[in-house]
N, C-alpha and C positions, 0 to 999 in steps of 0.2 A: 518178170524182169523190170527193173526200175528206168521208166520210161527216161531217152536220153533227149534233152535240147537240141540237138543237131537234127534230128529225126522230122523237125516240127518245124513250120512255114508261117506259126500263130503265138506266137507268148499266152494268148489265154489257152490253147487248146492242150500245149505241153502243161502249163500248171494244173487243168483240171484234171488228164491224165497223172500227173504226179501226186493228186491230192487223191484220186480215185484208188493208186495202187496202196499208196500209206494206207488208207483206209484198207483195202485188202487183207493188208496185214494187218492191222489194228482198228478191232471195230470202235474203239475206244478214240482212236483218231482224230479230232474235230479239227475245224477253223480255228477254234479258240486256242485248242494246244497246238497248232502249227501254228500259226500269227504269236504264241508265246518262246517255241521253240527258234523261230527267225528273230524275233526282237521285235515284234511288228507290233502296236499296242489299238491299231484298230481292226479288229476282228470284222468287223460287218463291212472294211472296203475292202479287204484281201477276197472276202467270200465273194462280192459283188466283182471286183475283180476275175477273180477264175471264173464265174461265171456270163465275164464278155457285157455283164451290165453297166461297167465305169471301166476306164484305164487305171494300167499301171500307176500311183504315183512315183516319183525317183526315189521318194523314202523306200516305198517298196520293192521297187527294183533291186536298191544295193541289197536291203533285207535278203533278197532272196539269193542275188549271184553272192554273198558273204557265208549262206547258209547250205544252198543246195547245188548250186554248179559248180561244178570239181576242176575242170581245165582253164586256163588262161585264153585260149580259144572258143571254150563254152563260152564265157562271158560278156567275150567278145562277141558272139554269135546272139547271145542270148539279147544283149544291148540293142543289135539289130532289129531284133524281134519286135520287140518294145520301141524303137525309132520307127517302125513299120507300120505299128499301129495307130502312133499320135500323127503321122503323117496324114494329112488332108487332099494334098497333091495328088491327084491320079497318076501323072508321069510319075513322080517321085517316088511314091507307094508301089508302083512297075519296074523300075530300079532298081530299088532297094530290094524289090523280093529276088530279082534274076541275079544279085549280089549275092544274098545267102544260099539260094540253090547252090551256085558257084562255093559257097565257103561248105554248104553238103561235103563236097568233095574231099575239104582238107579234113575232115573229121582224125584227130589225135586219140590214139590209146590209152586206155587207164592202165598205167605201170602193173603188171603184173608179178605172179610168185615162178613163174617160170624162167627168170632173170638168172644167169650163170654166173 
């Protein structure tokens, strides 16, 4: 099941997970065809990226909420994520996480075929 943003307290820990499942499906998979797939034209800070050794840049962020987050709320959540991380602030960074626990909860549905 394709890991969901909402699920996740970490922007790097959800994108590793979402790089891990693609991979699942596709052993053929790479950084390089995901960083070409989002528009993203540096392959080695997307990789160093998901793996929690550099932050997000905002190039990369939009790359990604324009590519793989599906809801208006993902994005918003997802923004958090990535606010959560460049944060230095110990209060701040304690805030902001008790905020998106809190947005956990509004978690929205992907429109289904069940629809009348």
């Amino acid at each position: 099941m394709e890991p969901q943003v909402t699920d996740y307290l970490s922007c790097t820990d959800y994108l590793r997970d979402y790089y891990l499942f693609r991979k699942g499906k596709n052993k053929n998979f790479s950084y390089e065809s995901w960083s070409r797939e989002i528009g993203y034209s540096h392959r080695s800070n997307l990789r160093l990226a998901v793996k929690g050794d550099r932050g997000l840049s905002t190039q990369l962020e939009k790359c990604i909420e324009q590519k793989i987050i599906k809801t208006v709320h993902q994005v918003r959540y997802f923004r958090l994520l990535c606010e959560i991380q460049r944060t230095k602030s110990l209060d701040k960074k304690s805030a902001l996480q008790k905020k998106a626990m809190a947005l956990q909860k509004y978690r929205t549905k992907t429109v289904g075929t069940d629809q009348g």
